[in-house]
C-alpha positions as a Python dict, from the first residue, in 0.01 Angstrom:
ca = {
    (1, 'X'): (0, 0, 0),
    (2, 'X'): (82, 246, -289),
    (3, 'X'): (-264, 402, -530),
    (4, 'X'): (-307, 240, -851),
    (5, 'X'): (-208, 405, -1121),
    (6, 'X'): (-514, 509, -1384),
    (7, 'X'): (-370, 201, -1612),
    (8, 'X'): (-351, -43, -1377),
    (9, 'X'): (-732, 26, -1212),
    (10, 'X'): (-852, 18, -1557),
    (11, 'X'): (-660, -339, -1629),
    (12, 'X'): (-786, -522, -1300),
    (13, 'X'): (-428, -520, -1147),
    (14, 'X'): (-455, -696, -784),
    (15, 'X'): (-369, -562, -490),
    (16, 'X'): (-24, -591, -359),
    (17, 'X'): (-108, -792, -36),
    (18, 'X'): (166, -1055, -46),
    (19, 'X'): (-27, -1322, -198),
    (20, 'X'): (117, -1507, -560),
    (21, 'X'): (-127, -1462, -832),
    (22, 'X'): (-124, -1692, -1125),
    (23, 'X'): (-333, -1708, -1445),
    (24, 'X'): (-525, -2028, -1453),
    (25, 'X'): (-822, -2154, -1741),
    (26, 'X'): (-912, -2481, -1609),
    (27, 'X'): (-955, -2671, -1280),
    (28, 'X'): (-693, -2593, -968),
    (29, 'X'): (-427, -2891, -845),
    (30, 'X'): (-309, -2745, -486),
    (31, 'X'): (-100, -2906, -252),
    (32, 'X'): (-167, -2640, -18),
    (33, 'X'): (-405, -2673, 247),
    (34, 'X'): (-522, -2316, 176),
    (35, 'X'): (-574, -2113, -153),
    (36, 'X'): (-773, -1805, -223),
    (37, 'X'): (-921, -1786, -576),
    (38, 'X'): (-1011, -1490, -768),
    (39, 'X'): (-1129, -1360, -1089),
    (40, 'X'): (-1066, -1018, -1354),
    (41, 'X'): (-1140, -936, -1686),
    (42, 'X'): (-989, -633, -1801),
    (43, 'X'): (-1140, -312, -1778),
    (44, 'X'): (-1374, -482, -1493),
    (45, 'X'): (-1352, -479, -1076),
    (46, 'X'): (-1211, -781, -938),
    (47, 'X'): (-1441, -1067, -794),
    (48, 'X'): (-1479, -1094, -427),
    (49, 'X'): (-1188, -1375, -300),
    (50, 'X'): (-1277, -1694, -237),
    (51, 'X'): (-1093, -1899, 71),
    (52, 'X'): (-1082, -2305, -59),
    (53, 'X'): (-946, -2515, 208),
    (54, 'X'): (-920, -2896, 121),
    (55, 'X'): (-1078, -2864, -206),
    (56, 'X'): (-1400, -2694, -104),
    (57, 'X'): (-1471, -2358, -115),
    (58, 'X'): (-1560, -2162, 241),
}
C-alpha cells in the first residue's frame, strides 16, 4: 500500500484495502451478509471499523 500524501492524511482518506466506501447519513439497507462500517470527519483519524453481520454489529 502506497503513503498518504500530506492532503489526503489531513482529509481522512481511507485506506486502499479493496473494500467500496460509500457516503451514507442515515440508517444502512444491505443485502450483504457482511458489511464493515466506518466513520471520518475531515481533518480527524478514522473510527475503528465495525464488522455488522445480519444487521447486528460484532
Amino acid at each position: 500500500m502506497r503513503e498518504k500524501s500530506p492532503l489526503e492524511l489531513a482529509t481522512g482518506v481511507p485506506d486502499d484495502d479493496g473494500r467500496r466506501w460509500h457516503l451514507y447519513t442515515g440508517p444502512v439497507a444491505s443485502r450483504a451478509e457482511k458489511i464493515w462500517v466506518g466513520a471520518w470527519r475531515l481533518g480527524f483519524r478514522a473510527s475503528d471499523d465495525v464488522v455488522v453481520v445480519d444487521g447486528a454489529p460484532n
